[in-house]
Each structure stands twice: as structure tokens, then as C-alpha cells.
VOTI-87888 format. One record per residue (C-alpha): chain; residue in one letter; x, y, z. Coordinates in steps of 0.02 Angstrom, whole numbers, padded with zeros to 5 digits. Example, Ala and Ser with C-alpha at 12.3 -4.5 7.8 and 13.67 -1.06 7.14 Angstrom:
<pts>
{"A" "a" {00615 -00225 00390}}
{"A" "s" {00684 -00053 00357}}
</pts>
This chain:
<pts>
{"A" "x" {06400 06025 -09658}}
{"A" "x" {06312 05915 -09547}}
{"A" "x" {06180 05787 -09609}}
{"A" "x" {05986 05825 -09568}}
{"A" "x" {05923 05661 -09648}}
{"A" "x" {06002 05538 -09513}}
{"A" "x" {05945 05358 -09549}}
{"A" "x" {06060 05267 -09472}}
{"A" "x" {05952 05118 -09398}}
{"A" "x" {05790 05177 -09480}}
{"A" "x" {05673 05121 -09602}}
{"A" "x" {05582 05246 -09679}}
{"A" "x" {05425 05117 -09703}}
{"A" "x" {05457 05047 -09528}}
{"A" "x" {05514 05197 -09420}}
{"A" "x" {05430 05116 -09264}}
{"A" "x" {05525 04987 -09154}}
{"A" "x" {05464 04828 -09173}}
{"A" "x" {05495 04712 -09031}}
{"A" "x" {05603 04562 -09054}}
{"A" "x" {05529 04398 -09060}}
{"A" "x" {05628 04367 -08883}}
{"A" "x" {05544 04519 -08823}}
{"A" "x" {05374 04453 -08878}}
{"A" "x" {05405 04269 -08827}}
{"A" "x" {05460 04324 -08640}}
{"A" "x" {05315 04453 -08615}}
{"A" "x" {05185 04298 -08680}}
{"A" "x" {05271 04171 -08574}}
{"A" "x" {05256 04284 -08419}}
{"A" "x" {05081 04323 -08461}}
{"A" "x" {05044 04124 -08493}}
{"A" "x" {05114 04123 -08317}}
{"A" "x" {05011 04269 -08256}}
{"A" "x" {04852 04162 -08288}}
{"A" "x" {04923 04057 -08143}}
{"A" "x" {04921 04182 -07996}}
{"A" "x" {04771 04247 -07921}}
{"A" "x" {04745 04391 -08018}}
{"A" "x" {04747 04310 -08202}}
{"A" "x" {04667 04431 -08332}}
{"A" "x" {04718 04563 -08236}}
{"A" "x" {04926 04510 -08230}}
{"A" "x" {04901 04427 -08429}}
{"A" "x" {04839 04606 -08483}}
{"A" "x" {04981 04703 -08380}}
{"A" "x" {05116 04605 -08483}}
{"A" "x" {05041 04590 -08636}}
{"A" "x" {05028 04757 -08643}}
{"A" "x" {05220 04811 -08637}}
{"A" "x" {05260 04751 -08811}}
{"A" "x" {05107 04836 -08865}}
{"A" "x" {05177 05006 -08781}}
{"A" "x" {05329 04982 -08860}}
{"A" "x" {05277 04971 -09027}}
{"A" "x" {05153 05090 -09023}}
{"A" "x" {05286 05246 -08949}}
{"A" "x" {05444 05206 -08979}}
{"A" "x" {05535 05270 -09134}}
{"A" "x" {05692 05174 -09191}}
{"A" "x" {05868 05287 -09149}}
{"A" "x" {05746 05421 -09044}}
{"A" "x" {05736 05476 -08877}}
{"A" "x" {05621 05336 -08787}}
{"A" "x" {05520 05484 -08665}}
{"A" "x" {05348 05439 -08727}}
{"A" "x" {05380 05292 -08716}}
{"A" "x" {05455 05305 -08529}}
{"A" "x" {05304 05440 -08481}}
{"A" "x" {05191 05272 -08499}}
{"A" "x" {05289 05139 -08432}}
{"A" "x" {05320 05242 -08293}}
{"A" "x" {05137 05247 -08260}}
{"A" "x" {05117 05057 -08292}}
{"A" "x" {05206 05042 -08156}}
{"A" "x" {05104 05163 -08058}}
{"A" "x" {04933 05051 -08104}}
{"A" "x" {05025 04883 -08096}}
{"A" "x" {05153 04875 -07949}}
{"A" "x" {04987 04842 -07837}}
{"A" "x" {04933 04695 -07938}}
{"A" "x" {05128 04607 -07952}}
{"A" "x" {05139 04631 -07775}}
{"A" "x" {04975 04554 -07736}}
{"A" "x" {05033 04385 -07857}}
{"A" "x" {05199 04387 -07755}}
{"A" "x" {05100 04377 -07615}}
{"A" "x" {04991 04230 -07687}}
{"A" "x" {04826 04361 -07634}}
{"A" "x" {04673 04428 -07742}}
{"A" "x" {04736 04616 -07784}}
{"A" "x" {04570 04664 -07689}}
{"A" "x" {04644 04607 -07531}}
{"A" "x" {04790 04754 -07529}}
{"A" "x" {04654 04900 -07564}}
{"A" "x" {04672 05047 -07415}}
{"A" "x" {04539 05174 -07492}}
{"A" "x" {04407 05067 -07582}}
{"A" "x" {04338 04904 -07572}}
{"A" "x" {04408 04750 -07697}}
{"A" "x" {04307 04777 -07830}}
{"A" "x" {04325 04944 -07861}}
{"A" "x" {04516 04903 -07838}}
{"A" "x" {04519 04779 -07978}}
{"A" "x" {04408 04884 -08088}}
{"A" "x" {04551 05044 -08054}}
{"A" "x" {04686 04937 -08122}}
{"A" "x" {04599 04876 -08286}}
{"A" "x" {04529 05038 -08319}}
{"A" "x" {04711 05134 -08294}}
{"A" "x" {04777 04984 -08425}}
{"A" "x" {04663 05027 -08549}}
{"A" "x" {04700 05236 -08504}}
{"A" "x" {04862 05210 -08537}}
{"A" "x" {04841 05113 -08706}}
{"A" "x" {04739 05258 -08761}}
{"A" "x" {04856 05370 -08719}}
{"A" "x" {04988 05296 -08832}}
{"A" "x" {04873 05272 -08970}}
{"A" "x" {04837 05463 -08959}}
{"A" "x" {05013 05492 -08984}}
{"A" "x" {05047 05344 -09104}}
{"A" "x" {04933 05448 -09197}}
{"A" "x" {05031 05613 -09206}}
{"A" "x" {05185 05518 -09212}}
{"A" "x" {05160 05423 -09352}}
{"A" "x" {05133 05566 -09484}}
{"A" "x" {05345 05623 -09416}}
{"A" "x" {05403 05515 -09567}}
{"A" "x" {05576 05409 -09564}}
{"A" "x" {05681 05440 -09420}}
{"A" "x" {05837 05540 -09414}}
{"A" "x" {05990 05464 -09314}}
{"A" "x" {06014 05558 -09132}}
{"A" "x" {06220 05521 -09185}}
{"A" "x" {06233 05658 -09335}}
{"A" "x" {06324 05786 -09281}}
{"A" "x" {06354 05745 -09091}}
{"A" "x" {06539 05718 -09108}}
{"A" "x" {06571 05904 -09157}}
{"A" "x" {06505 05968 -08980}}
{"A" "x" {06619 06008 -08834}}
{"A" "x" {06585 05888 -08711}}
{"A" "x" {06686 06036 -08584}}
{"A" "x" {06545 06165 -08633}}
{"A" "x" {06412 06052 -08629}}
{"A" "x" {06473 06046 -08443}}
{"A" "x" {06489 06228 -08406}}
{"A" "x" {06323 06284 -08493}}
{"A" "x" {06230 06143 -08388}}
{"A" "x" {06337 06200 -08239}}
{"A" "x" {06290 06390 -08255}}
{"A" "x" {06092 06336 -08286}}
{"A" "x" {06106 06232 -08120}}
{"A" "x" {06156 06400 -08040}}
{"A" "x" {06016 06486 -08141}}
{"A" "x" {05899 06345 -08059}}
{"A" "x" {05972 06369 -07893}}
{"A" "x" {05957 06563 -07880}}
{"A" "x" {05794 06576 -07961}}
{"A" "x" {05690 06573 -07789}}
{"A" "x" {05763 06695 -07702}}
{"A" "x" {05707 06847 -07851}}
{"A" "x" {05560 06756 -07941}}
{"A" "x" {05474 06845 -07826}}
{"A" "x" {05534 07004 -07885}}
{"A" "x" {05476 06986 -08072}}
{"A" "x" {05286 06935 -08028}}
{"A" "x" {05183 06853 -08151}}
{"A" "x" {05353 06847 -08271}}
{"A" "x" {05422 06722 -08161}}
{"A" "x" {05285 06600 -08244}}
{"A" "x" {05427 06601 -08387}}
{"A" "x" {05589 06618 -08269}}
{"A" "x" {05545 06473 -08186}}
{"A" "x" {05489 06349 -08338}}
{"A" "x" {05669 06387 -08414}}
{"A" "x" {05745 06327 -08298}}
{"A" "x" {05702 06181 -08359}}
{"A" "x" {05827 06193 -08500}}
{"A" "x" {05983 06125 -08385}}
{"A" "x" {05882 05943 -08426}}
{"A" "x" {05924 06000 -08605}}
{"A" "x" {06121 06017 -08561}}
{"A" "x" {06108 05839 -08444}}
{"A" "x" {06029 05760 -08607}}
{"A" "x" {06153 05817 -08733}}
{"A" "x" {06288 05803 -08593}}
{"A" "x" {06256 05616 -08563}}
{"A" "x" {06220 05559 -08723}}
{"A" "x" {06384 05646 -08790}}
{"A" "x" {06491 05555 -08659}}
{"A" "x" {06381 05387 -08695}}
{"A" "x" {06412 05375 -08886}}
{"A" "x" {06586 05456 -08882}}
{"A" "x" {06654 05334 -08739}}
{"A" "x" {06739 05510 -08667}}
{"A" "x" {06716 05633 -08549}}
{"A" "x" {06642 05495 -08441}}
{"A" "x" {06712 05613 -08271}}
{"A" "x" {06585 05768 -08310}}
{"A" "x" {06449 05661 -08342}}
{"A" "x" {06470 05593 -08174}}
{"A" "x" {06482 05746 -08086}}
{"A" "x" {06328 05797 -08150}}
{"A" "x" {06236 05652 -08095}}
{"A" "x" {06294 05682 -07924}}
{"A" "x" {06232 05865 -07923}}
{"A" "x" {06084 05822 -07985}}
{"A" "x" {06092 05663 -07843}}
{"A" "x" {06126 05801 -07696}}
{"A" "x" {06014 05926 -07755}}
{"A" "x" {05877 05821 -07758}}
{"A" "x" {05881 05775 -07567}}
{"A" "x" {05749 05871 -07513}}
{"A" "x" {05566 05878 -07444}}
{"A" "x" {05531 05736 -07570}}
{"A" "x" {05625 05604 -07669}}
{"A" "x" {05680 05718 -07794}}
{"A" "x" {05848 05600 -07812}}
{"A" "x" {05772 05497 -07908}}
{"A" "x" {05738 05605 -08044}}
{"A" "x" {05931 05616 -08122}}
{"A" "x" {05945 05401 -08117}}
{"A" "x" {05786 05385 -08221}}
{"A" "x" {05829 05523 -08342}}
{"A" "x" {05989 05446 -08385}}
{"A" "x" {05890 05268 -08403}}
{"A" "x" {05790 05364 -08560}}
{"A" "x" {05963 05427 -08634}}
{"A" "x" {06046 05268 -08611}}
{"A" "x" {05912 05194 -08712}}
{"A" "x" {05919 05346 -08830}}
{"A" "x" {06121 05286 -08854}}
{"A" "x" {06062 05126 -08928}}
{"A" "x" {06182 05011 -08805}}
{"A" "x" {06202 04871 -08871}}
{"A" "x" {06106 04756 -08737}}
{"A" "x" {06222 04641 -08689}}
{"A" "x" {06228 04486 -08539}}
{"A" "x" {06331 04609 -08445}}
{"A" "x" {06206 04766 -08482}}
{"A" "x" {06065 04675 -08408}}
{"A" "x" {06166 04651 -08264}}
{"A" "x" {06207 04801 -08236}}
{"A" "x" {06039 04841 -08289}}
{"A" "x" {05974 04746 -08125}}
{"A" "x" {06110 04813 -07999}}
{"A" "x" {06057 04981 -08033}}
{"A" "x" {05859 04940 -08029}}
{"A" "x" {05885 04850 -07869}}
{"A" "x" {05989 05000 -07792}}
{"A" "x" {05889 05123 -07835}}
{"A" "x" {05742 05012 -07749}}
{"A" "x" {05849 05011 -07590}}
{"A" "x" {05860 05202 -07611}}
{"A" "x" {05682 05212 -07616}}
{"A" "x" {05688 05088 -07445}}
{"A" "x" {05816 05197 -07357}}
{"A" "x" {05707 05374 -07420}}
{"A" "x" {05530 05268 -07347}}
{"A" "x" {05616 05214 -07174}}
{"A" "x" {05707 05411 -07142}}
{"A" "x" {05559 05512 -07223}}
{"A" "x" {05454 05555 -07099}}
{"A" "x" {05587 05609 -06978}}
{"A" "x" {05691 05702 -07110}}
{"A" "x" {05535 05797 -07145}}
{"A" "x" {05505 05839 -06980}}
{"A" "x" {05709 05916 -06963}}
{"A" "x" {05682 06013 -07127}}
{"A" "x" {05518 06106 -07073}}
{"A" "x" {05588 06120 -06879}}
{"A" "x" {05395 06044 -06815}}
{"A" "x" {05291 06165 -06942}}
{"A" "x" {05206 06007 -07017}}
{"A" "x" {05228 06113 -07161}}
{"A" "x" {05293 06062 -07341}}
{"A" "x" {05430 06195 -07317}}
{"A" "x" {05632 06192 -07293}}
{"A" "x" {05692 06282 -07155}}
{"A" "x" {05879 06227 -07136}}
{"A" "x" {06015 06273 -07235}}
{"A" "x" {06071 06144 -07393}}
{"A" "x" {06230 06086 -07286}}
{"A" "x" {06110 06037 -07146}}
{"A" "x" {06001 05944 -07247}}
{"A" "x" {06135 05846 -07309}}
{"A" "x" {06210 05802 -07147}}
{"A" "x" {06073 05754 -07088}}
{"A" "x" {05992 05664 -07234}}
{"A" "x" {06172 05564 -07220}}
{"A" "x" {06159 05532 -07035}}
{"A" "x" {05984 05443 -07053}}
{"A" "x" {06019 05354 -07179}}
{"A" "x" {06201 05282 -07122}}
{"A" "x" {06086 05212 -06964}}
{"A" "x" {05990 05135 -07093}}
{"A" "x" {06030 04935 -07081}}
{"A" "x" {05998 04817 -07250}}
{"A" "x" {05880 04713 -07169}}
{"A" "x" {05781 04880 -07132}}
{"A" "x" {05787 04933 -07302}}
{"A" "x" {05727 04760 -07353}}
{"A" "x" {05594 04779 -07252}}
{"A" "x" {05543 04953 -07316}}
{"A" "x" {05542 04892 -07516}}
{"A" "x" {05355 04841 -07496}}
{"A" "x" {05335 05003 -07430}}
{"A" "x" {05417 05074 -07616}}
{"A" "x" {05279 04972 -07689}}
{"A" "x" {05133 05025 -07606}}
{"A" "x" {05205 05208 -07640}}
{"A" "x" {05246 05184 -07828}}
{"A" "x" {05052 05102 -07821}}
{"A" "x" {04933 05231 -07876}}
{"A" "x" {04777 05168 -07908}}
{"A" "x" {04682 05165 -07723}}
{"A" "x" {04617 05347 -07748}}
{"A" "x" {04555 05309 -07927}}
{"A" "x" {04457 05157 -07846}}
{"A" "x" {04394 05278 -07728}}
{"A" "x" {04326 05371 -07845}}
{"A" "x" {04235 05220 -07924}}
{"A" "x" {04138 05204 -07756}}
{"A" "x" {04080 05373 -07724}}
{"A" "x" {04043 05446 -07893}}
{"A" "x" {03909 05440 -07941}}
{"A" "x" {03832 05348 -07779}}
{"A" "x" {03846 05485 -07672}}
{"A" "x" {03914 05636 -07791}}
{"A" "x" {03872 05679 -07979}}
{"A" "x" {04000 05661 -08114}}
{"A" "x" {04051 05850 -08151}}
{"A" "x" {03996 05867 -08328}}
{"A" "x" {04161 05895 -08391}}
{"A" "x" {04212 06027 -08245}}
{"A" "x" {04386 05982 -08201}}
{"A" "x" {04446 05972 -08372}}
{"A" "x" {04359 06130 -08408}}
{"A" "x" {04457 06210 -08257}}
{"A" "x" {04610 06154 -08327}}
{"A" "x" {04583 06226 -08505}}
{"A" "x" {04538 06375 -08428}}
{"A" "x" {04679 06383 -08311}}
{"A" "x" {04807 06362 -08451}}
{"A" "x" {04697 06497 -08560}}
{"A" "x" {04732 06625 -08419}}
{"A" "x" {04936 06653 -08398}}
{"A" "x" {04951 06755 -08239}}
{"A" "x" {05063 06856 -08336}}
{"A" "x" {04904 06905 -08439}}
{"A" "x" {04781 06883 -08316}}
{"A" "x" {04868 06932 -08136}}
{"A" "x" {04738 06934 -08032}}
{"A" "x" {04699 06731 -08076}}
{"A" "x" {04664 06660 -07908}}
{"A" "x" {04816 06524 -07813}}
{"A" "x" {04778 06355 -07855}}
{"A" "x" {04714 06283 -07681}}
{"A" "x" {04786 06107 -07613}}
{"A" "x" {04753 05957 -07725}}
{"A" "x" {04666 05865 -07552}}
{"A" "x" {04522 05978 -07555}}
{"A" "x" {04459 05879 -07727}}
{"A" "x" {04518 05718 -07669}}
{"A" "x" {04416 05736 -07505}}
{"A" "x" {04264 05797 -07614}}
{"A" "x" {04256 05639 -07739}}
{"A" "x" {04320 05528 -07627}}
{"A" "x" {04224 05551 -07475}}
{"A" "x" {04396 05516 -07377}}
{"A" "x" {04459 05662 -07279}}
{"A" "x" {04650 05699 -07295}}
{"A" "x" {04771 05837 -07222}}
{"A" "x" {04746 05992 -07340}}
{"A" "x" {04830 06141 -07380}}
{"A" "x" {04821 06183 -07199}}
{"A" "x" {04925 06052 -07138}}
{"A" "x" {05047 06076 -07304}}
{"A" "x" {04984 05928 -07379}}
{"A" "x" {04931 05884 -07556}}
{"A" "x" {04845 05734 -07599}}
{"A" "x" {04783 05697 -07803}}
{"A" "x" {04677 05580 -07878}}
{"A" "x" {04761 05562 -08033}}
{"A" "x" {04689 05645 -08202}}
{"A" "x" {04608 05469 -08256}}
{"A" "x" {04527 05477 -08110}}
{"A" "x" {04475 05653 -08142}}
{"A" "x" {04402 05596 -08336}}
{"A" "x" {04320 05466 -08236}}
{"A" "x" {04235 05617 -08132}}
{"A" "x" {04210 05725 -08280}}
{"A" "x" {04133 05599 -08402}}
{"A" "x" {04098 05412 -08331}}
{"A" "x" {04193 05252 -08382}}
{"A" "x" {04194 05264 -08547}}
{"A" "x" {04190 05461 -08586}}
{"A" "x" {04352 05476 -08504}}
{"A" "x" {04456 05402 -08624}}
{"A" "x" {04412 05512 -08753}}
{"A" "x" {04525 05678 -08637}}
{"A" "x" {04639 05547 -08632}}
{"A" "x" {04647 05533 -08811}}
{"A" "x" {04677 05710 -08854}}
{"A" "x" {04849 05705 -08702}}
{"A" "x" {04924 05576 -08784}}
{"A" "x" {04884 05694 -08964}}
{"A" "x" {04963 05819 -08863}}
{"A" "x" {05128 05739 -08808}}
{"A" "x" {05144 05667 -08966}}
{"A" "x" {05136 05850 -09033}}
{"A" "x" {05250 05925 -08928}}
{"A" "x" {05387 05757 -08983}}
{"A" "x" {05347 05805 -09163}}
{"A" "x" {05387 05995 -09157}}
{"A" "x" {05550 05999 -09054}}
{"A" "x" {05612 05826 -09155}}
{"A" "x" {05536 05915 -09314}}
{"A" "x" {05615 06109 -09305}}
{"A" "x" {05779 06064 -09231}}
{"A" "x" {05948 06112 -09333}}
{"A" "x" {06034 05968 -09257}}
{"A" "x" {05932 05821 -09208}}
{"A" "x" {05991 05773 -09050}}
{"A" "x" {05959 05958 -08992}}
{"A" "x" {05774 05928 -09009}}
{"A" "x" {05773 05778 -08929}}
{"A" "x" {05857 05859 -08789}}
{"A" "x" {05696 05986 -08770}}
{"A" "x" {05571 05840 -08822}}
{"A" "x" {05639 05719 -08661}}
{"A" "x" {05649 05868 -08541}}
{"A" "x" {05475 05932 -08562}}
{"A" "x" {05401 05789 -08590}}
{"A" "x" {05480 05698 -08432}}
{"A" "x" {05347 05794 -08331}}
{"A" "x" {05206 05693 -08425}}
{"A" "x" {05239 05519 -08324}}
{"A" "x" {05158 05542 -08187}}
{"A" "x" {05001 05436 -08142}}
{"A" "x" {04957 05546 -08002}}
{"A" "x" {04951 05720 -08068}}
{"A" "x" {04780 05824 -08088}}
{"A" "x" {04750 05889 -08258}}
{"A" "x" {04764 06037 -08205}}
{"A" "x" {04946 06047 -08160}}
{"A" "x" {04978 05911 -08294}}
{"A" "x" {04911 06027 -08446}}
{"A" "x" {04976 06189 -08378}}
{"A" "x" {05129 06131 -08327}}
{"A" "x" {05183 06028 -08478}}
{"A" "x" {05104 06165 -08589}}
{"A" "x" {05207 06313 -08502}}
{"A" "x" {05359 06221 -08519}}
{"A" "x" {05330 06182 -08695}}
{"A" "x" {05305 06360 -08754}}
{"A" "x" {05453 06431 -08648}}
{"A" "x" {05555 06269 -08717}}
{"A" "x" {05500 06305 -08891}}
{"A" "x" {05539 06476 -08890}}
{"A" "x" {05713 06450 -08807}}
{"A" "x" {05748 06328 -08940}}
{"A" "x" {05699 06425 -09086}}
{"A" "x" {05778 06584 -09024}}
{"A" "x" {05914 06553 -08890}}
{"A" "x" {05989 06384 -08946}}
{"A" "x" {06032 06466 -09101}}
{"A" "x" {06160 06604 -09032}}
{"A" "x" {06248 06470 -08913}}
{"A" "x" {06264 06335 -09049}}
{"A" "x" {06419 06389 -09135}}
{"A" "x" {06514 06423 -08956}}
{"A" "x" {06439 06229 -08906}}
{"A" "x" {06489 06129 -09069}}
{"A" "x" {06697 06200 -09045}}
{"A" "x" {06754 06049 -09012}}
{"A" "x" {06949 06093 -09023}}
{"A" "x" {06945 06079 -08831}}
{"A" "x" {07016 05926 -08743}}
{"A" "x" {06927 05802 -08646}}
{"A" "x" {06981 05672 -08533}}
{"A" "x" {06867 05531 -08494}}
</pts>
């Protein structure tokens, strides 16, 4: 009978991971050495805060996705700032959409956003009680039909477009499930991680997930940083030789990023054939060729070139500046309006409400408390603010932490009831990362943020309470062979 108490690695008065004093001691030294460069509070804060993050999120032998969901956007608010000190410049100096000050005031405020977002879900998190070791139970699974379930939900994924249509507003569940294959890639890779097996199928999933993902954006990225949050979830040792590794794969993946920034624009003009629309009309196999064609013609000193491109892209804080100079100058704060769209929006499931009108392109409220104009839905473009920047709209500098407050509730929420209600612990850790995963990015509107965390999390919840339970037994047969 397998073991639901788990506490391997856990203290049941401690279940929070406290950062070593190495951790602590390089994260103070660097910020010591922040108050060097020309952007001192600003680059001390940045650092000091990691630690704080850590501690705060991350729950010892757990999946760290809250924990990633807000790093992830620390580097969103902070690659600007690092990139300004490495160019010896005031961060003010590198602002496209607003002036300096507005700039510097962006970055602060998203620091202190994003500490109140982990406190919000420090709060939720820390009534979960001791934690339960991912490991119980993982070595009865079948590595071999961990592989063919995720296969056949990649086909699921893959033939989903072409008859969503045909199920109308129920396709605002087809499509969320989908979202289970993360699930399989989860339980997959952190099978093959702990066992030290089955190392082949993990690897041909990562380069599915790699070639799928070459598309209109830089969906390729996706599969590398999800494995970076089970590889943590593993508890690898870190070693001299991790780190290393650690750093090959960060700097590769940069130089992906380079290679995507320097092809982009003329890969996106082959897959919409001149529409200037965000649409793919070639077939997969002609995609790939020619996604490999501009790329091979790619030379290292271009993609050098191109990595201060990455940062300026990662960078999302211009737009939240912007907003700083034209609200409420020249236009009002809403009163609480946007979030009050996006409560109502999640509210009203087309499937109950099928009439509901389409959500129009993200530009058109960028352009309206911004005072910049941008391509629109017109030209197949979609430009955000961010949903800090949309508290900021709603309810002034210091109402808009308290939205902020009640996400990071939320995600903590969602952690607790999948971690909470799972039969086998590393099954619920599998649903926590994958629906969760959506909530890292700086850049979303609440709108699409709520909804489209919430929608997954009730299709997720239900598949896991209903589905998981019939598959389980044919999953955890783990007479069949498998060959690393």
C-alpha cells in the first residue's frame, strides 16, 4: 500500500525551504555589489529579494511552480535594470515607451507586486501542513505508459483544432484538457529523473514538445523551462558539475532566443504567406524546413549580437511605465473596471452564456492607457500591459496591490487542492505545475490570466478527481521493461 504521509526531507515545523547560508551570503554580496552600479537601490532590492522569494514559496521535496511563476516574472521586471548596470547606464536611459522616471518607478513597483504576490500565496500555503515526499510511490509507475498516455494526449492536442469548432461553447473544456499531456511530461520526467531509467522516452518527448513548439511564436521554449521546475522538483543533488551544466543549458537556450530574435520576423512573414496576420498558413513540414534553413544561416557572432535583443524582449516593464505617465494625467484610473471585466468574464462560461461577446485585441487597451498607438487586432497584433499595470489603472499605486494579493491567494489555492486531494502525491503535483505554469507571465491582462488559469483549474480538477482515477491502476503496472 503506498505511503500518503511522505516526509522524506520535511519538517513538519519547517516545511518551507530555507535558503542556505551560501545562498544568502552570495545574494547579499551581489547586492553589496549592486550598490556600486548606477542603479543601486534598485539592483540591491532585485537580489535581495530572491532569497526572500524562495523562502516565502517554496516547499521542501515539492514541485517549485510558484515559486518559478515569480522568478519568471523577476526576470520580466529586472532583466532591464541588469542590463542597464552591464552597460554602466542609469536604467532610465534604456526606456522606449516612457520617460526615466516612470521607468525606474515600473521596476520598483513590479518588485514589490511580485513580493505581494508570494505573500498572498505564502498565506494559503502555509495552512498545507508538513510536506509529503514527491518519491512515494513513483517507482511503481510504468515509465512505457507514462510515454504512450502523454503520446496519445499530444495527438489529442494536435487534432483538437480541426473539430473544436464543431462542439461550440464545449470546446471551452476540450481545449483546457488538453492541458493534461503537461501532467504525463511531469510525471514522465520526474519518473526517468529519480529512477535514473527510461532516460530515451524522456528525451523524445522533449523533442516533440521542442518541434511542436516552432511556430508563430517561441513556443520552444516552453518544454526546456518545464523540465527546469521538475528537475528542481527531483531534488538533484547540486553539484560543481550541475551548475555547469546548469549554465550550458541557460546560455543555449539564450542563443535560442538569439537565433528565434534574428529569423522572427521573416519566419513570420513565410508562415502567414504576406497576411501580416498572426495565422499559419503552411503545412508543419514547411515550417520546419524552413524554420531550419534560417536558422542554419544564422552565424554565432549574429546570435551574439541578437542576446541584447532577448533582453529587451524578456524586459517587460516599458508599458507599465507608460502607464505611470498617462494615467491619471491625461486618463482617469478606471475605478476598478478591468478587474471587474475579468471577474465578470470568468462568471460568464460561453458554454453558459453563448452569446458572450469575442474578447477584442489586447492593443486596443494598451493604446487607450498608454496614449501610444500599436498594430491591433486588425493588423493580427496583440499588445498587453501587464495585469500590475492594469491594478495600477484600476486602483492607483497603492490599491493595486491589494488584486494582487488575492492572485497570489489564488495560486496558492489551486497548489493546495491538487497537492491536497491527490491519491498519489506526485500526481497532484503533476496538475498543480501544469496549471499553474500559465501564472508566470508578467505580461498577461487579468483577464486572460484569471480566466485562463481558472478554466484550466476546474477542467484539471475535475479530470483529476474523476479521470485519473480509472487510468491509475493501468499506469502504476510496472511489470513492463524499460531501457534507459
Amino acid at each position: 500500500m503506498l505511503s500518503r504521509t511522505g516526509k522524506r526531507g520535511a519538517s513538519p515545523s519547517q516545511p518551507f525551504v530555507v535558503p542556505s547560508t551560501t545562498v544568502v551570503g552570495v545574494f547579499v554580496g551581489a547586492a553589496l555589489l549592486g550598490l556600486l552600479t548606477p542603479n543601486p537601490l534598485l539592483t540591491a532590492g532585485a537580489l535581495l529579494l530572491v532569497p526572500v522569494l524562495i523562502r516565502l514559496l517554496w516547499r521542501r521535496g515539492e514541485t517549485p511552480i510558484l515559486l518559478f511563476a515569480v522568478l519568471y516574472q523577476w526576470l520580466q521586471v529586472t532583466t532591464r535594470l541588469f542590463y542597464a548596470d552591464i552597460q554602466g547606464v542609469p536604467l532610465g536611459t534604456l526606456a522606449s515607451h516612457a520617460p526615466p522616471a516612470q521607468v525606474r518607478e515600473a521596476t520598483g513597483l513590479g518588485m514589490i507586486g511580485l513580493l505581494i504576490l508570494a505573500g498572498g500565496a505564502h498565506l494559503i500555503l502555509r495552512h498545507l501542513g508538513p510536506s509529503r515526499s514527491l518519491s512515494d510511490g513513483i517507482k511503481e509507475f510504468s515509465i512505457w505508459r507514462l510515454f504512450l498516455l502523454y503520446l496519445a494526449l499530444v495527438a489529442y492536442e494536435q487534432f483538437l483544432p480541426a473539430f473544436a469548432g464543431l462542439f461550440g461553447p464545449l470546446s471551452e473544456i476540450l481545449v483546457p484538457a488538453a492541458q493534461t499531456k503537461w501532467v504525463l511530461f511531469f510525471l514522465l520526467g520526474y519518473a526517468c529523473i529519480r529512477r535514473r531509467e527510461g532516460y530515451s522516452y524522456l528525451a523524445v518527448a522533449v523533442a516533440i514538445e521542442f518541434v511542436l513548439g516552432i511556430g508563430y511564436f517561441a513556443g520552444f521554449k516552453t518544454v526546456f523551462l518545464f523540465l527546469a521546475v521538475i528537475v528542481f522538483a527531483a531534488q538533484v543533488k547540486v553539484s560543481g558539475r550541475m551548475i555547469a551544466v546548469a549554465a550550458v543549458f541557460a546560455g543555449g537556450l539564450l542563443i535560442l532566443g538569439s537565433i528565434w530574435m534574428t529569423i522572427r520576423n521573416e519566419y513570420r512573414a513565410f508562415l502567414n504567406q504576406g497576411t501580416n496576420q498572426q495565422v499559419v498558413r503552411v503545412s508543419r513540414m514547411e515550417r520546419l524546413q524552413k524554420a531550419y534553413t534560417l536558422a542554419s544561416n544564422v552565424s554565432l557572432r549574429e546570435a551574439v549580437q541578437n542576446v541584447e535583443a532577448v533582453a529587451v524582449r524578456l524586459s517587460y516593464v516599458d508599458l507599465f511605465a507608460a502607464t505611470l505617465d498617462y494615467v491619471p494625467e491625461q486618463r482617469s484610473h478606471s475605478e476598478g473596471g478591468l478587474w471587474g471585466q475579468a471577474v465578470q468574464h470568468v462568471l460568464m462560461p460561453r458554454l453558459l452564456f453563448p452569446g458572450k461577446a469575442i474578447l477584442p485585441s489586447d492593443s486596443e487597451l494598451t493604446m487607450k492607457y498608454t496614449g501610444i498607438h500599436f498594430a491591433s487586432g486588425a493588423q493580427g497584433t496583440s499588445v498587453s500591459m501587464g495585469y500590475m499595470a492594469e491594478s495600477y489603472i484600476d486602483f492607483g499605486r497603492y490599491g493595486m496591490y491589494f488584486p494582487i494579493l488575492l492572485l497570489g491567494a489564488g495560486w496558492g489555492a489551486i497548489y493546495c487542492f491538487f497537492v491536497s486531494r491527490a491519491t498519489i502525491n506526485v500526481i497532484g503535483h503533476g496538475f498543480a505545475t501544469a496549471v499553474l505554469f500559465n501564472a508566470s507571465r508578467f505580461e498577461m491582462t487579468s483577464l486572460k490570466l484569471v480566466g485562463g488559469v481558472l478554466t484550466a483549474f476546474i477542467v484539471l480538477a475535475l479530470i483529476q478527481t474523476y479521470v485519473v482515477p480509472q487510468f491509475l491502476p493501468w499506469l502504476m503496472d510496472d511489470s513492463t521493461h524499460v531501457e534507459s
